[in-house]
C-alpha positions in Angstrom: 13.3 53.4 -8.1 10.5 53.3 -10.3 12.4 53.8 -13.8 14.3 50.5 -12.3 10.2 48.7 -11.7 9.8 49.9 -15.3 12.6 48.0 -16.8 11.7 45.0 -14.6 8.3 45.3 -15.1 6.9 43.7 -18.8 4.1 46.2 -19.8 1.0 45.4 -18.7 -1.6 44.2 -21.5 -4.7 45.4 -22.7 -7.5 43.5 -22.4 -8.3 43.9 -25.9 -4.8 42.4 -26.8 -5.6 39.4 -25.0 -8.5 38.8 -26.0 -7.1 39.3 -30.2 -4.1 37.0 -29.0 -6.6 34.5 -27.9 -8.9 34.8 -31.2 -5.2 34.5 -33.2 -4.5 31.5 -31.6 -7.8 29.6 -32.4 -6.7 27.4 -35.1 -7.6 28.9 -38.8 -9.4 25.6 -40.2 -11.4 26.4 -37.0 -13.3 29.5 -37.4 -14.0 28.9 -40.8 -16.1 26.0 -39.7 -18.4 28.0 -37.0 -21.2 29.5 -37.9 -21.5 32.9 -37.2 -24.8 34.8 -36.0 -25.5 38.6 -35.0 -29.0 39.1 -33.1 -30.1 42.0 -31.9 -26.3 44.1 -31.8 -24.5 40.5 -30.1 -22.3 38.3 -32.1 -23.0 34.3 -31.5 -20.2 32.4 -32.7 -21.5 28.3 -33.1 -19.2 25.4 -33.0 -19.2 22.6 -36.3 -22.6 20.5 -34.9 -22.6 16.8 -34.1 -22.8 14.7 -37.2 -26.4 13.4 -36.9 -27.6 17.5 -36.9 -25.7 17.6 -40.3 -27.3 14.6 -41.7 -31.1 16.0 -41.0 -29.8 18.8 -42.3 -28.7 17.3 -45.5 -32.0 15.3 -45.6 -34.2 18.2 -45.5 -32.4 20.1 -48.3 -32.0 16.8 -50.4 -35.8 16.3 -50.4 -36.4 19.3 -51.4 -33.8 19.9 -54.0 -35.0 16.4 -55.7 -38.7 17.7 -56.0 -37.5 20.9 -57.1 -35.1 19.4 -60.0 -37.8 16.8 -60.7 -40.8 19.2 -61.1 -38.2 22.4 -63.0 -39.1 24.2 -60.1 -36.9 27.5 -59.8 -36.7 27.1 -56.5 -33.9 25.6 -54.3 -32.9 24.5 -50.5 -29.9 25.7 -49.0 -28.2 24.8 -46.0 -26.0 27.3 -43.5 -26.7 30.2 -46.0 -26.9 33.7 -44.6 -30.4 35.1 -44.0 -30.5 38.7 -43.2 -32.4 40.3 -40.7 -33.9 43.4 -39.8 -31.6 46.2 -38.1 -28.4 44.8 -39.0 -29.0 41.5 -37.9 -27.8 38.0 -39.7 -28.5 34.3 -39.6 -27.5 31.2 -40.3 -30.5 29.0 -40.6 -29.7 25.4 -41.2 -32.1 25.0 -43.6 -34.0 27.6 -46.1 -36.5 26.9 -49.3 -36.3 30.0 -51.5 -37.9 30.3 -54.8 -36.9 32.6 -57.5 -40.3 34.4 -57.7 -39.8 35.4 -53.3 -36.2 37.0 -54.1 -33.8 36.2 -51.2 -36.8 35.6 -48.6 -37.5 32.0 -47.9 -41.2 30.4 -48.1 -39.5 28.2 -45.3 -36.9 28.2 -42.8 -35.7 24.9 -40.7 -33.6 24.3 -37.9 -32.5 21.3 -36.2 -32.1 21.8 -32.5 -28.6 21.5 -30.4 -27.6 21.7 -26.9 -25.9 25.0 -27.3 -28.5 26.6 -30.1 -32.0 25.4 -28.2 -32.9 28.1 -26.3 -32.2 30.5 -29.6 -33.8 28.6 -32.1 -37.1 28.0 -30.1 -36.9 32.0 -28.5 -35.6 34.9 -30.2 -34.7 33.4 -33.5 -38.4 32.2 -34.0 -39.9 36.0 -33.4 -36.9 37.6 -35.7 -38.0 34.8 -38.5 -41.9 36.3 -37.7 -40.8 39.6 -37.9 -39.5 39.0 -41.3 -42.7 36.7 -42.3 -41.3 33.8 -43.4 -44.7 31.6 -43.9 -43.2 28.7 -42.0 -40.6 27.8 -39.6 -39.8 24.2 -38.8 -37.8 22.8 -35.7 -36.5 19.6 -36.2 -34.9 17.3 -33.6 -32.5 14.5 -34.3 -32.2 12.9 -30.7 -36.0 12.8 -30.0 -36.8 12.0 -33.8 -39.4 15.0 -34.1 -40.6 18.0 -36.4 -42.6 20.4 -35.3 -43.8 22.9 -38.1 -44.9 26.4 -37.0 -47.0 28.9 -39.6 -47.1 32.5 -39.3 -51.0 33.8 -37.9 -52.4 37.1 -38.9 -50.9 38.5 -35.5 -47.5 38.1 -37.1 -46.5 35.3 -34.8 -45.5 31.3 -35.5 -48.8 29.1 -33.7 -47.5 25.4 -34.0 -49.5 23.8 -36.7 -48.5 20.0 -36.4 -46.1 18.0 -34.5 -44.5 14.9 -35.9 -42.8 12.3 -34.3 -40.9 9.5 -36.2 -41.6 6.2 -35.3 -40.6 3.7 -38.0 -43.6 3.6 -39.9 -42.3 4.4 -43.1 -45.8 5.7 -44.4 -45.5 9.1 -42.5 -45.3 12.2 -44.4 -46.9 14.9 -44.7 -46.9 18.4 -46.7 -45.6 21.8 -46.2 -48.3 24.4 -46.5 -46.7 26.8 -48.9 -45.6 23.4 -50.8 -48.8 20.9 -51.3 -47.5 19.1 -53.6 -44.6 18.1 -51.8 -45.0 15.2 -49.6 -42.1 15.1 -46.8 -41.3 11.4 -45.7 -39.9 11.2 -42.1 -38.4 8.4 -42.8 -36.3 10.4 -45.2 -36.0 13.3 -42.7 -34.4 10.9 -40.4 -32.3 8.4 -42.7 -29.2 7.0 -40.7 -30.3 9.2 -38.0 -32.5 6.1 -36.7 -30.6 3.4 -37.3 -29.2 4.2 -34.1 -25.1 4.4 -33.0 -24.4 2.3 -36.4 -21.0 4.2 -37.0 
């Protein structure tokens, strides 16, 4: 009886194998679009963002890039470039101003909130970016129109040093601290971002 439950029997699965077949059958052009994160031993895996965060995202690193090329500044902004961490962790800041004189750390680090990133980017990721002492950490939101810049106090913790919110005046700017001499336009931060469902 039971060799004849065997052979009607299909084997049962490991969970492991299910879980593989399920990561196999993801489509390739897929994963290589998320954005992969490990914090603190746990493995976040991020979906391509909506395409307003992209364009704040391109902004930010445009305006710096510019200032950087114009002044021959060896420096440059990158965007979704892996920043490591302490004990084996990794990131994926969406924005992050390195200059060739601070090796692979970055004077700043930006990201633009999303539904599924929020809690993270405003929580754990802002004391891991402390604990590394990156000088300044901005968070800036695309549906609310707002940057909020954080610097790093002597305790070793971000204290939120000014909050912007765009509201058409095109004179608003202001300057990072580690960059004076860099004025930052939110009407530039924001560009097609507050025009508005124009697509």
């Amino acid at each position: 009886m039971s060799e004849m439950r065997e052979a009607i029997e299909p084997p049962r699965k490991h969970f492991g194998d299910i879980l593989r077949k399920k990561y196999e059958s993801i489509d390739a052009s897929d994963t290589h679009k998320m954005k992969e994160e490990k914090i603190d031993g746990q493995i976040y895996l991020m979906a391509p963002p909506a395409s307003k965060h992209r364009d704040v995202q391109y902004n930010i690193a445009k305006i710096f890039n510019d200032h950087f090329m114009q002044k021959k500044r060896r420096c440059r902004a990158r965007f979704e470039d892996r920043l490591n961490g302490l004990y084996g962790d990794y990131f994926e800041p969406d924005v992050k101003v390195l200059c060739h004189k601070n090796g692979d750390m970055p004077l700043i680090v930006i990201e633009v909130l999303s539904p599924s990133t929020r809690v993270r980017d405003l929580g754990v990721k802002m004391e891991k970016y402390a604990q590394l002492g990156i000088g300044e950490y901005w968070i800036a939101d695309w549906e609310d129109l707002t940057l909020d810049v954080y610097l790093l106090n002597e305790d070793g913790r971000y204290s939120l040093y000014e909050s912007y919110i765009y509201n058409g005046d095109t004179a608003q700017e202001f300057s990072p601290e580690s960059l004076p001499e860099l004025n930052v336009k939110l009407e530039d931060v924001f560009y097609y971002v507050a025009w508005g469902n124009w697509e």
